[in-house]
C-alpha positions as CSV (number, residue, x, y, z in Angstrom):
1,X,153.7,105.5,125.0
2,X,151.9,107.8,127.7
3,X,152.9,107.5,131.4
4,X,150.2,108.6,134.6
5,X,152.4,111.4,134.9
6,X,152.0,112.9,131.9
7,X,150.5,115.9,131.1
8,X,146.5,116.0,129.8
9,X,145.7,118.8,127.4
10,X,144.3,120.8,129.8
11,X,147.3,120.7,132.3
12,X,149.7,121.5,129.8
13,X,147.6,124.7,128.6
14,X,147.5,126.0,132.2
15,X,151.1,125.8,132.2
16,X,152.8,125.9,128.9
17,X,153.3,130.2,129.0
18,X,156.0,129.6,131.7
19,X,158.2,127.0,129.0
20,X,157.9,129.4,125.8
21,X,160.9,130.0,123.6
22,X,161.8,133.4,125.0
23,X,162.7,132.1,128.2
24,X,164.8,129.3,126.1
25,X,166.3,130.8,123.1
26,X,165.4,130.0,119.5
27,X,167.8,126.6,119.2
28,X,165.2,124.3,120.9
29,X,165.4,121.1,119.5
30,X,162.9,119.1,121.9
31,X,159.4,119.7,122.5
32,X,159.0,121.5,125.8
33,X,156.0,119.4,126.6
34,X,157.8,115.9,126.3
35,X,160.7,117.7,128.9
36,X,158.2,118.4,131.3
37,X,156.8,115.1,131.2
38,X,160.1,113.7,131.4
39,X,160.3,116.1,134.8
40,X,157.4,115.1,136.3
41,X,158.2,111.6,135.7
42,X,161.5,111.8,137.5
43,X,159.8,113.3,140.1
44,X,156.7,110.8,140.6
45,X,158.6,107.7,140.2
46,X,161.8,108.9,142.1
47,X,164.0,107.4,139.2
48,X,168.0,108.3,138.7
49,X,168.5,110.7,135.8
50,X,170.4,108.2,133.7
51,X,167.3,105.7,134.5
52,X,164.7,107.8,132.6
53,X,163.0,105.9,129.8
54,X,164.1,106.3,126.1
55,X,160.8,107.2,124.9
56,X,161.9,110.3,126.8
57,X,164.4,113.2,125.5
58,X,168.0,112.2,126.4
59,X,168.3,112.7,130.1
60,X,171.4,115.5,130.5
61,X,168.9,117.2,128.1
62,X,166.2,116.8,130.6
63,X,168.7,117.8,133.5
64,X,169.6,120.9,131.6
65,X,166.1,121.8,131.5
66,X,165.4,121.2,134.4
67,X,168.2,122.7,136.2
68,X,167.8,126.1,133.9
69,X,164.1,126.3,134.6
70,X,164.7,125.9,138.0
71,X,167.8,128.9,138.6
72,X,165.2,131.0,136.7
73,X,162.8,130.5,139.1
74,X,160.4,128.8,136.8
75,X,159.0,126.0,138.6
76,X,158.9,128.3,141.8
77,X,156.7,130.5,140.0
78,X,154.9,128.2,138.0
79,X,153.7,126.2,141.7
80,X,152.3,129.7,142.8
81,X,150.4,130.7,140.5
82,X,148.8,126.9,140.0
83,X,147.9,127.3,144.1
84,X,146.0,130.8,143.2
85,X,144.6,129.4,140.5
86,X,143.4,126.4,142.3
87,X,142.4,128.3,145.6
88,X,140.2,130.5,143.1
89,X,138.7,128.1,141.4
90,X,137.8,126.0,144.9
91,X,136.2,129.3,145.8
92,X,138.3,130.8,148.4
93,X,141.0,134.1,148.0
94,X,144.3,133.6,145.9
95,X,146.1,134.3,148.6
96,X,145.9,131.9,151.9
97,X,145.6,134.1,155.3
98,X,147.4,131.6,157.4
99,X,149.0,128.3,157.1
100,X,149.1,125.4,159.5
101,X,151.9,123.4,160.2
102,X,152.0,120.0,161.6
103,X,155.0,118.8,163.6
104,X,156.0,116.9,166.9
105,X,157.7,117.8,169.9
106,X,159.6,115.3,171.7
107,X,161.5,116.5,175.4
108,X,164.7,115.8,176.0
109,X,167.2,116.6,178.9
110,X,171.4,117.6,179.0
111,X,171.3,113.7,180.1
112,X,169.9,112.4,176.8
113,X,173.3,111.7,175.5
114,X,174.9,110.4,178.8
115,X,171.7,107.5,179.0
116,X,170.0,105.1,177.1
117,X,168.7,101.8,176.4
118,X,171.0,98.5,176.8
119,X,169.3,96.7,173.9
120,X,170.7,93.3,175.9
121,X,169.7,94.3,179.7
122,X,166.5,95.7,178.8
123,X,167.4,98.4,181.2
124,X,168.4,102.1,181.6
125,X,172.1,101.7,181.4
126,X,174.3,104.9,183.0
Protein backbone atom coordinates (compact mmCIF):
# COMPACT_ATOMS: atom_id res chain seq x y z
CA UNK A 1 0.00 0.00 0.00
CA UNK A 2 1.78 3.37 -1.11
CA UNK A 3 0.97 6.69 0.71
CA UNK A 4 1.48 10.50 -1.24
CA UNK A 5 4.32 10.70 0.98
CA UNK A 6 6.23 8.16 -0.10
CA UNK A 7 9.18 8.22 -1.77
CA UNK A 8 9.29 7.89 -5.96
CA UNK A 9 12.38 6.14 -7.35
CA UNK A 10 14.01 9.18 -8.18
CA UNK A 11 13.59 10.80 -4.68
CA UNK A 12 14.86 7.99 -2.93
CA UNK A 13 18.12 7.82 -5.23
CA UNK A 14 18.90 11.56 -4.55
CA UNK A 15 18.88 10.75 -1.06
CA UNK A 16 19.51 7.14 -0.18
CA UNK A 17 23.74 7.81 0.34
CA UNK A 18 22.88 9.72 3.62
CA UNK A 19 20.85 6.28 5.16
CA UNK A 20 23.67 3.55 4.05
CA UNK A 21 24.76 0.86 6.49
CA UNK A 22 27.95 2.59 7.66
CA UNK A 23 26.15 5.23 9.25
CA UNK A 24 23.78 2.36 10.92
CA UNK A 25 25.79 -0.67 11.70
CA UNK A 26 25.51 -4.04 9.97
CA UNK A 27 22.33 -5.39 12.28
CA UNK A 28 19.72 -3.55 10.12
CA UNK A 29 16.69 -5.42 10.01
CA UNK A 30 14.28 -2.94 8.14
CA UNK A 31 14.62 -1.42 4.86
CA UNK A 32 15.91 2.12 5.22
CA UNK A 33 13.57 3.24 2.48
CA UNK A 34 10.24 1.94 4.25
CA UNK A 35 11.74 4.10 7.60
CA UNK A 36 11.95 7.05 5.68
CA UNK A 37 8.67 6.83 4.35
CA UNK A 38 7.38 6.03 7.68
CA UNK A 39 9.24 9.66 8.59
CA UNK A 40 7.90 11.51 6.09
CA UNK A 41 4.59 10.25 6.82
CA UNK A 42 4.66 11.26 10.40
CA UNK A 43 5.66 14.37 9.32
CA UNK A 44 3.05 15.16 6.45
CA UNK A 45 0.05 13.86 8.22
CA UNK A 46 1.13 15.16 11.75
CA UNK A 47 0.15 11.71 13.27
CA UNK A 48 1.34 10.43 17.05
CA UNK A 49 4.16 7.93 16.82
CA UNK A 50 2.09 5.11 18.23
CA UNK A 51 -0.68 6.16 15.46
CA UNK A 52 1.59 5.22 12.40
CA UNK A 53 0.06 2.66 10.14
CA UNK A 54 1.11 -1.18 10.41
CA UNK A 55 2.03 -1.41 6.94
CA UNK A 56 4.85 0.67 8.41
CA UNK A 57 8.00 -0.64 10.47
CA UNK A 58 7.00 -0.76 14.24
CA UNK A 59 6.95 2.75 15.38
CA UNK A 60 9.85 2.87 18.43
CA UNK A 61 11.73 1.48 15.41
CA UNK A 62 10.82 4.35 13.43
CA UNK A 63 11.51 6.76 16.42
CA UNK A 64 14.88 5.20 16.90
CA UNK A 65 15.70 6.08 13.45
CA UNK A 66 14.61 8.91 13.45
CA UNK A 67 15.96 10.23 16.52
CA UNK A 68 19.58 8.63 15.60
CA UNK A 69 19.56 10.16 12.12
CA UNK A 70 18.65 13.30 13.51
CA UNK A 71 21.65 13.62 16.64
CA UNK A 72 23.90 12.71 13.71
CA UNK A 73 22.99 15.47 11.93
CA UNK A 74 21.52 13.56 9.03
CA UNK A 75 18.38 15.14 8.11
CA UNK A 76 20.23 18.59 8.77
CA UNK A 77 22.50 17.70 6.14
CA UNK A 78 20.52 15.82 3.97
CA UNK A 79 17.93 19.30 3.70
CA UNK A 80 21.17 21.29 2.48
CA UNK A 81 22.43 19.58 0.11
CA UNK A 82 18.65 18.91 -1.45
CA UNK A 83 18.40 23.11 -1.43
CA UNK A 84 21.91 23.18 -3.56
CA UNK A 85 20.88 20.66 -5.51
CA UNK A 86 17.53 22.25 -6.21
CA UNK A 87 18.94 25.93 -6.44
CA UNK A 88 21.37 24.39 -9.15
CA UNK A 89 19.16 22.66 -11.05
CA UNK A 90 16.55 25.91 -11.12
CA UNK A 91 19.59 27.62 -12.44
CA UNK A 92 20.82 29.91 -9.85
CA UNK A 93 24.23 29.49 -7.35
CA UNK A 94 24.20 26.61 -4.64
CA UNK A 95 24.51 28.94 -2.20
CA UNK A 96 21.71 31.82 -1.70
CA UNK A 97 23.36 35.41 -1.19
CA UNK A 98 20.60 36.70 1.03
CA UNK A 99 17.42 35.54 2.56
CA UNK A 100 14.25 37.33 3.20
CA UNK A 101 12.29 37.11 6.17
CA UNK A 102 8.74 37.84 6.62
CA UNK A 103 7.32 38.89 9.94
CA UNK A 104 5.05 41.60 11.66
CA UNK A 105 5.50 44.19 14.05
CA UNK A 106 2.87 45.19 16.36
CA UNK A 107 3.57 48.49 18.97
CA UNK A 108 2.90 48.25 22.23
CA UNK A 109 3.39 50.56 25.37
CA UNK A 110 4.52 49.90 29.41
CA UNK A 111 0.51 50.33 29.64
CA UNK A 112 -0.27 47.29 27.54
CA UNK A 113 -0.69 45.15 30.57
CA UNK A 114 -2.35 47.77 32.91
CA UNK A 115 -5.37 48.26 29.84
CA UNK A 116 -7.54 46.45 27.78
CA UNK A 117 -10.78 45.56 26.39
CA UNK A 118 -13.94 44.84 28.75
CA UNK A 119 -15.44 42.19 26.47
CA UNK A 120 -19.05 43.26 28.27
CA UNK A 121 -18.63 47.26 28.12
CA UNK A 122 -17.24 47.36 24.84
CA UNK A 123 -14.87 49.88 26.24
CA UNK A 124 -11.30 50.66 27.30
CA UNK A 125 -11.43 49.52 30.83
CA UNK A 126 -8.45 51.06 33.29
Amino acid sequence: MGYPSDLEDEQWDLISKYFTYGNYGNRAKHNKRALVNAVFYLTKTGCQWRQLPHDFPPWPTVHSFYRRAKKKGIWEKMMQDLVKESRMRSGKDRNPTYSLIDSQSVKTTNKASDRGIDGGKKGKRT
